[in-house]
KEVEX-574710 format. One record per residue: y, z, x of N, C-alpha, C in turn; residue number from 1. Coordinates in steps of 0.2 Angstrom, whole numbers, plus 2048, in hexadecimal, padded with zeros to 3 digits. Layout:
residues N
@n.y->Y; n.z->Z; n.x->X; ca.y->Y; ca.z->Z; ca.x->X; c.y->Y; c.z->Z; c.x->X; resi->NUM
...
This chain:
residues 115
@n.y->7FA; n.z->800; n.x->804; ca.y->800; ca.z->800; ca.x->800; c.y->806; c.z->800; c.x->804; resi->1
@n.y->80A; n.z->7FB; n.x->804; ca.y->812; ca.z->7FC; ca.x->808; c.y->817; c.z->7FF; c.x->806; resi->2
@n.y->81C; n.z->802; n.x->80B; ca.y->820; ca.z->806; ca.x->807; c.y->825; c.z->802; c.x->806; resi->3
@n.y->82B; n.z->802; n.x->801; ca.y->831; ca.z->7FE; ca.x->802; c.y->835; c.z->801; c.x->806; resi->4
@n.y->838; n.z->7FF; n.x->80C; ca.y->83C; ca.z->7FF; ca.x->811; c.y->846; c.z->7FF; c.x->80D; resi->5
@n.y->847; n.z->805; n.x->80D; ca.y->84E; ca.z->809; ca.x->809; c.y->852; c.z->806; c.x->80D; resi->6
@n.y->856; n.z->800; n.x->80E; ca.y->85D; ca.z->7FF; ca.x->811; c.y->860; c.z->803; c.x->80F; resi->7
@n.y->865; n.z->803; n.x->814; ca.y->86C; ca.z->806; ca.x->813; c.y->871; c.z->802; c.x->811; resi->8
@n.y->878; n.z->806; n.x->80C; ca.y->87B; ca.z->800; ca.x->80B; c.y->880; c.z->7FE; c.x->811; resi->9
@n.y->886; n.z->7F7; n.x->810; ca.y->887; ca.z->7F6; ca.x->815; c.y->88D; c.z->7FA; c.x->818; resi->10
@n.y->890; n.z->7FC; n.x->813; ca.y->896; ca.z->801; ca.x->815; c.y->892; c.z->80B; c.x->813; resi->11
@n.y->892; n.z->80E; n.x->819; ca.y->88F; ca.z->814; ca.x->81A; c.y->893; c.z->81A; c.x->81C; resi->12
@n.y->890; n.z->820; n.x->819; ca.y->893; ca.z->826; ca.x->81D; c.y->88F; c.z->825; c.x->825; resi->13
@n.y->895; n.z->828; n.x->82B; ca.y->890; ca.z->829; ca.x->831; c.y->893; c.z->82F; c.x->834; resi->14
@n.y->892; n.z->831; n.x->839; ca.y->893; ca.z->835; ca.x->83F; c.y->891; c.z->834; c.x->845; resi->15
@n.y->894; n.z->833; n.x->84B; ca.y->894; ca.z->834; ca.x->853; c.y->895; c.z->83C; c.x->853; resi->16
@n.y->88E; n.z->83E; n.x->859; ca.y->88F; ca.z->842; ca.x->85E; c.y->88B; c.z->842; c.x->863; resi->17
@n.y->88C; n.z->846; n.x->869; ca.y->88A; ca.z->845; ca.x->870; c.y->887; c.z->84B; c.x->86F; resi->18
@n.y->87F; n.z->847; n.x->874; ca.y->87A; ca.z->84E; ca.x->875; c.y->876; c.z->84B; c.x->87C; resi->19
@n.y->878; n.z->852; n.x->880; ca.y->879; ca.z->851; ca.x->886; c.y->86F; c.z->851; c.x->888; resi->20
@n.y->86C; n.z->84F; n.x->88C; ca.y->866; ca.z->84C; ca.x->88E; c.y->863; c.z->846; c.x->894; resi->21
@n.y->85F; n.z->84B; n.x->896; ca.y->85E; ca.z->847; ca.x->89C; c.y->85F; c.z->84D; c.x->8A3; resi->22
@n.y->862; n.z->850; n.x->8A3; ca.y->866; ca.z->853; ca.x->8A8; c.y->86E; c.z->850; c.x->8AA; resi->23
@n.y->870; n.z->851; n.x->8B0; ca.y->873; ca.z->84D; ca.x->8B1; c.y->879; c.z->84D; c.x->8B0; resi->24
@n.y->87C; n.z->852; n.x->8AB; ca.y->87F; ca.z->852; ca.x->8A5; c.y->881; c.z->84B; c.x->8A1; resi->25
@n.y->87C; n.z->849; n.x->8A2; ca.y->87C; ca.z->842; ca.x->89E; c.y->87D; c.z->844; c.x->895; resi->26
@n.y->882; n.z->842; n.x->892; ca.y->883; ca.z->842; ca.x->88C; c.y->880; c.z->839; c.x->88A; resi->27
@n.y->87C; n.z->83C; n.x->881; ca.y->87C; ca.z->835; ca.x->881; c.y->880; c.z->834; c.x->879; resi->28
@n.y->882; n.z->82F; n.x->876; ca.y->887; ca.z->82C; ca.x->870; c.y->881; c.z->82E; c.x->86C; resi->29
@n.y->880; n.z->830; n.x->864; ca.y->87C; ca.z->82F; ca.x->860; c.y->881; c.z->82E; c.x->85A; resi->30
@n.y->87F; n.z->829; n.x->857; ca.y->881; ca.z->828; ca.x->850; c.y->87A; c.z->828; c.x->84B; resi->31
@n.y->87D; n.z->82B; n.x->845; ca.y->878; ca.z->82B; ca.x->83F; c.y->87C; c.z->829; c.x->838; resi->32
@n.y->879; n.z->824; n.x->834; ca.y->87B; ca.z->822; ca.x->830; c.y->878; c.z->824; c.x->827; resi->33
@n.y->87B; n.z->826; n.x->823; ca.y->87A; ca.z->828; ca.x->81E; c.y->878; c.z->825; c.x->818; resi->34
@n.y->874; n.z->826; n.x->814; ca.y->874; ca.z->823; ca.x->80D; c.y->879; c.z->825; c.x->808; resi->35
@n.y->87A; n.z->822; n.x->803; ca.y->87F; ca.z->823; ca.x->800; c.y->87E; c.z->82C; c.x->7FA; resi->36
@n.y->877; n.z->82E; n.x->7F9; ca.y->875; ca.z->833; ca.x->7F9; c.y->876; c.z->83A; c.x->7FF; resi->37
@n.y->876; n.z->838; n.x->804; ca.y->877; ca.z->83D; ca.x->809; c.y->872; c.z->83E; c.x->811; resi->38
@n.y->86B; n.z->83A; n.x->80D; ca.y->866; ca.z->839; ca.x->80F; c.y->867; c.z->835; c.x->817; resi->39
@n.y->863; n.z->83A; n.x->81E; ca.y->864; ca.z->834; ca.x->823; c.y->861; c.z->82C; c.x->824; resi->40
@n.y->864; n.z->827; n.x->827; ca.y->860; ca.z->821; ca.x->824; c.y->863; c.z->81E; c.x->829; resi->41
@n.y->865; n.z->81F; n.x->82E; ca.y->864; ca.z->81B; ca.x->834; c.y->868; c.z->81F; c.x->83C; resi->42
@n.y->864; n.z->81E; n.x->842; ca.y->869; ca.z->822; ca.x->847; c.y->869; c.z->81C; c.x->84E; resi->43
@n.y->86E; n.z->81C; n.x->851; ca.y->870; ca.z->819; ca.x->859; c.y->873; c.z->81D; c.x->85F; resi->44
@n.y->86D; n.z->81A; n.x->861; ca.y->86F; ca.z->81E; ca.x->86A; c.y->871; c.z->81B; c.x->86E; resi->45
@n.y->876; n.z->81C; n.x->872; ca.y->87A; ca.z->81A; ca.x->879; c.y->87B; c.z->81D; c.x->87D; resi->46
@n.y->87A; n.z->81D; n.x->882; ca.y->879; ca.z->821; ca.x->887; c.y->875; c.z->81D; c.x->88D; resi->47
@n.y->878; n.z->81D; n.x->895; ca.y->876; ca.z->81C; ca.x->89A; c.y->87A; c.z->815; c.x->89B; resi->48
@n.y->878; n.z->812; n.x->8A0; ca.y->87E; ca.z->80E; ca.x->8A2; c.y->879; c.z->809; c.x->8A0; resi->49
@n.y->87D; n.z->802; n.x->89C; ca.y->87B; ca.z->7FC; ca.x->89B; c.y->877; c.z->7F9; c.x->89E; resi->50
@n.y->871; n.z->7F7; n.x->89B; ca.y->86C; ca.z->7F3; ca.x->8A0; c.y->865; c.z->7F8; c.x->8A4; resi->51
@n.y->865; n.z->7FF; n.x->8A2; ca.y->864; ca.z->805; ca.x->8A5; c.y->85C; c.z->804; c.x->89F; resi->52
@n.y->856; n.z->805; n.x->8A2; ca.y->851; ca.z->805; ca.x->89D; c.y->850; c.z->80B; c.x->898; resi->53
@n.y->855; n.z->811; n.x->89A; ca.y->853; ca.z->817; ca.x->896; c.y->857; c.z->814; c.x->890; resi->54
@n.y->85F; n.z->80F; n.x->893; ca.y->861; ca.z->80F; ca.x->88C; c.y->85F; c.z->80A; c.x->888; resi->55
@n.y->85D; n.z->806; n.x->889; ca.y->858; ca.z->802; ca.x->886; c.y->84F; c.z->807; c.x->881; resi->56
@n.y->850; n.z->80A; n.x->884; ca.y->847; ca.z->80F; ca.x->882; c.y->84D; c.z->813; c.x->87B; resi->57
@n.y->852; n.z->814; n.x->87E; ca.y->857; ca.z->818; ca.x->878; c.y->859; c.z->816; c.x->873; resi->58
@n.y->85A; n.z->812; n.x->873; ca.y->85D; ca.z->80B; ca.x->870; c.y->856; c.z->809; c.x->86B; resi->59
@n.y->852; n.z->807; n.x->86C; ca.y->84C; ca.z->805; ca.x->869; c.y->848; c.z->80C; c.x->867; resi->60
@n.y->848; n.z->80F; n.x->869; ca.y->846; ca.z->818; ca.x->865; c.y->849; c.z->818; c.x->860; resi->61
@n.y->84F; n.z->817; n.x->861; ca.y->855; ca.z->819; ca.x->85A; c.y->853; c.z->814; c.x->855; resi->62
@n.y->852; n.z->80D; n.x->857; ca.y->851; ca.z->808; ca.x->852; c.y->84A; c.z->80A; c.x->84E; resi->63
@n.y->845; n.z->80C; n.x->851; ca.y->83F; ca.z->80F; ca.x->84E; c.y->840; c.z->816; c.x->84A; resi->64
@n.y->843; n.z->817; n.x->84B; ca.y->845; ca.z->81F; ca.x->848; c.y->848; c.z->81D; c.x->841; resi->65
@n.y->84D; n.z->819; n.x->840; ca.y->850; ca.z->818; ca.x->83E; c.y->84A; c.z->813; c.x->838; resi->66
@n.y->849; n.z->80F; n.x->83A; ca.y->841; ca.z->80C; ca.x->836; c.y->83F; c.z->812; c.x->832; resi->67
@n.y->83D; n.z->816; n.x->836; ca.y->839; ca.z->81B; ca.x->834; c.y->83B; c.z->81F; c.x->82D; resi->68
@n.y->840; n.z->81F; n.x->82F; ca.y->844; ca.z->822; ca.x->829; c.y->845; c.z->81D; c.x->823; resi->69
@n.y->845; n.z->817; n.x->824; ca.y->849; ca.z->813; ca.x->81E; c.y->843; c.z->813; c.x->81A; resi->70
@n.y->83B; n.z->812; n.x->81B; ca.y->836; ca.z->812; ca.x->81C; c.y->834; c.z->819; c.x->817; resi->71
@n.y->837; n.z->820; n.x->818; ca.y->838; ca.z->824; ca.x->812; c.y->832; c.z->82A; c.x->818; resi->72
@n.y->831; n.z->82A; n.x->820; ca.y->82D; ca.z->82D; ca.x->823; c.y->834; c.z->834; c.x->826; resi->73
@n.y->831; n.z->839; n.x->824; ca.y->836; ca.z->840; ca.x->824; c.y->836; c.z->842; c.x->829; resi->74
@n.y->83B; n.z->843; n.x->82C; ca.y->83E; ca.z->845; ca.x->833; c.y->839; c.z->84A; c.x->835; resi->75
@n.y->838; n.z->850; n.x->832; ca.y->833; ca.z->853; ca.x->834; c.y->82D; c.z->851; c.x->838; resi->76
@n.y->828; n.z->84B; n.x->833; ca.y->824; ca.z->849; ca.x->837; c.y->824; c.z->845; c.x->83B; resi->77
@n.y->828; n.z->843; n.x->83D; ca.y->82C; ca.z->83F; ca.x->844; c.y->82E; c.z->844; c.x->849; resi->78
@n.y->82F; n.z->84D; n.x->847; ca.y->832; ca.z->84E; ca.x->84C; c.y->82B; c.z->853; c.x->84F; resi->79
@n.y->827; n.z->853; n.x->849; ca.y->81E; ca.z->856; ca.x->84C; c.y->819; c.z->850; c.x->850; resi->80
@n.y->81B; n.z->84B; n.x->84F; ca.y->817; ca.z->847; ca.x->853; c.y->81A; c.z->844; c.x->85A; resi->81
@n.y->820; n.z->845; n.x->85B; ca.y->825; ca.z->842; ca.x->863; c.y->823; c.z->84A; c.x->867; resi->82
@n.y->820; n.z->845; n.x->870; ca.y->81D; ca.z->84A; ca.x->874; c.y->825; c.z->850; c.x->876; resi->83
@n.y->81F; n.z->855; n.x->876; ca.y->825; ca.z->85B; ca.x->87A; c.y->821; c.z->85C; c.x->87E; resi->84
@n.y->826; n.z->85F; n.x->883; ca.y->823; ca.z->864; ca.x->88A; c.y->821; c.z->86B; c.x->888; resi->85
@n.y->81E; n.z->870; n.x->88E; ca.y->81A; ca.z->876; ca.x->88D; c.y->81E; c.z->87A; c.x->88B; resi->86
@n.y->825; n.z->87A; n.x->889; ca.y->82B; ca.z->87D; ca.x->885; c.y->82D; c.z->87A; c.x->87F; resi->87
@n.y->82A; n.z->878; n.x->87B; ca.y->829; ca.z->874; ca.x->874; c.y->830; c.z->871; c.x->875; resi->88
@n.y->833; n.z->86F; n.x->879; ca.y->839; ca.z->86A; ca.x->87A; c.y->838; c.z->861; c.x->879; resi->89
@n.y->83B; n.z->85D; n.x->878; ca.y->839; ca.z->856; ca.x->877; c.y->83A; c.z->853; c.x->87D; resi->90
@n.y->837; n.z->84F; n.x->87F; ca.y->834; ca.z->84C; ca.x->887; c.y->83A; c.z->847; c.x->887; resi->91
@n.y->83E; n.z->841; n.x->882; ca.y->841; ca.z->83F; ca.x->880; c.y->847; c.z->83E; c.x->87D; resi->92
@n.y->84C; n.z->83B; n.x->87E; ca.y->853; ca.z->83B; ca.x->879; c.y->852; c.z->838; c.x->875; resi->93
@n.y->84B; n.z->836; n.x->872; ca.y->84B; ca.z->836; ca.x->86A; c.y->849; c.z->83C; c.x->866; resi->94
@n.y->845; n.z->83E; n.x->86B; ca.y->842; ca.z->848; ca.x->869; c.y->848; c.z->848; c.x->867; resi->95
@n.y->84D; n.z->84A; n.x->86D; ca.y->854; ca.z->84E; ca.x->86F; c.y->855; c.z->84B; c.x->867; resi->96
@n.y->858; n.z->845; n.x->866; ca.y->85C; ca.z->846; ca.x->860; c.y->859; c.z->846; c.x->857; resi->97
@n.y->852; n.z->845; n.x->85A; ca.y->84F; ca.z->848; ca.x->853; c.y->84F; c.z->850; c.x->851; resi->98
@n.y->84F; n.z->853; n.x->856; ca.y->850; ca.z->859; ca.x->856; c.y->855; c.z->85C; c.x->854; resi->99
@n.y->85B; n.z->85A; n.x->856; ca.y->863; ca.z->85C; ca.x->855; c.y->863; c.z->859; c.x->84E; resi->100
@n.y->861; n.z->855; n.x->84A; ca.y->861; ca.z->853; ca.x->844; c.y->85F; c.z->858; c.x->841; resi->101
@n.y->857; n.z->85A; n.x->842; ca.y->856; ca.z->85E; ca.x->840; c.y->85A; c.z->863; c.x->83C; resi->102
@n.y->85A; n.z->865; n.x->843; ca.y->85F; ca.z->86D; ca.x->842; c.y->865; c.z->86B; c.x->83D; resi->103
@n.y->866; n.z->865; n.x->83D; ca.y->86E; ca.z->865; ca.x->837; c.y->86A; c.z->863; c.x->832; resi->104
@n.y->868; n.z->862; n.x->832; ca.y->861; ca.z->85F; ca.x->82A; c.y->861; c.z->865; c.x->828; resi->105
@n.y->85D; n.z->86A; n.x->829; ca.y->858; ca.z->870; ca.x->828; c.y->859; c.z->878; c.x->82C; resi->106
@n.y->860; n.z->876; n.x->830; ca.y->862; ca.z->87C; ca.x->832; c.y->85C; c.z->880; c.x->836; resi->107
@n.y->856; n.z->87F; n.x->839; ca.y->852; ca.z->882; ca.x->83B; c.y->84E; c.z->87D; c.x->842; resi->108
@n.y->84F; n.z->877; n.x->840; ca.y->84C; ca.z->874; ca.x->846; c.y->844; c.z->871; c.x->843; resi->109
@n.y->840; n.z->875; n.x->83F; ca.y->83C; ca.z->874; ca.x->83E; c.y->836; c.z->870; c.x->841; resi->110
@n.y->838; n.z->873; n.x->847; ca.y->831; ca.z->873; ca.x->84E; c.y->832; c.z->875; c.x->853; resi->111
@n.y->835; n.z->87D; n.x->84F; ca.y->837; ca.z->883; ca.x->856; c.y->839; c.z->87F; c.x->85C; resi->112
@n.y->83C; n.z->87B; n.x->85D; ca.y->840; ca.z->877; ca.x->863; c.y->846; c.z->87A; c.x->860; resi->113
@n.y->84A; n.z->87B; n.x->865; ca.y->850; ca.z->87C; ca.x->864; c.y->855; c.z->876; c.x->86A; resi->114
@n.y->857; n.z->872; n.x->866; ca.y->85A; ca.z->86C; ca.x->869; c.y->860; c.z->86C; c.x->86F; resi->115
């Protein structure tokens, strides 16, 4: 059975914020974009310098994430299956910003990770 794939419309609520990862003090741009409901339904990472594989790996995480979502798959279960290290931390800047969503989603994080 297929699910229908929830576009967003084309004028949207969104937000930028920077969430620092990687070390380095490398910040990276996140955008997330909203349904007209309230519901998240799309996000964009930028970070690292142009041409750079991470930002490319980033860049394409977001686009799958964002799938994932329109798709109707709950951030929760996205944020129980992305690998964490022996400190239940995300191995990754898509963990990184699944995580932080979390926390403003659900106020808890919702995989005792704290972002």
């Amino acid at each position: 059975m297929m699910v229908d794939r929830n576009v967003l419309p084309p004028r949207r609520a969104a937000e930028t914020f920077d969430l620092p990862f990687g070390g380095l003090n490398r910040n990276h741009a996140v955008t997330v974009g909203y349904y007209d409901d309230g519901r998240l339904g799309e996000v964009f990472i930028t970070g690292g310098k142009s041409g750079e594989a991470v930002e490319a790996v980033a860049r394409d995480g977001a686009v799958l994430l964002s799938l994932a979502l329109q798709y109707g798959v709950p951030l929760e279960t996205v944020a129980r299956a992305i690998t964490r290290d022996s400190q239940n931390q995300p191995s990754s800047i898509i963990g990184a910003v699944v995580d932080r969503l979390l926390v403003k989603e659900t106020g808890d994080g919702g995989t005792d990770a704290e972002p």
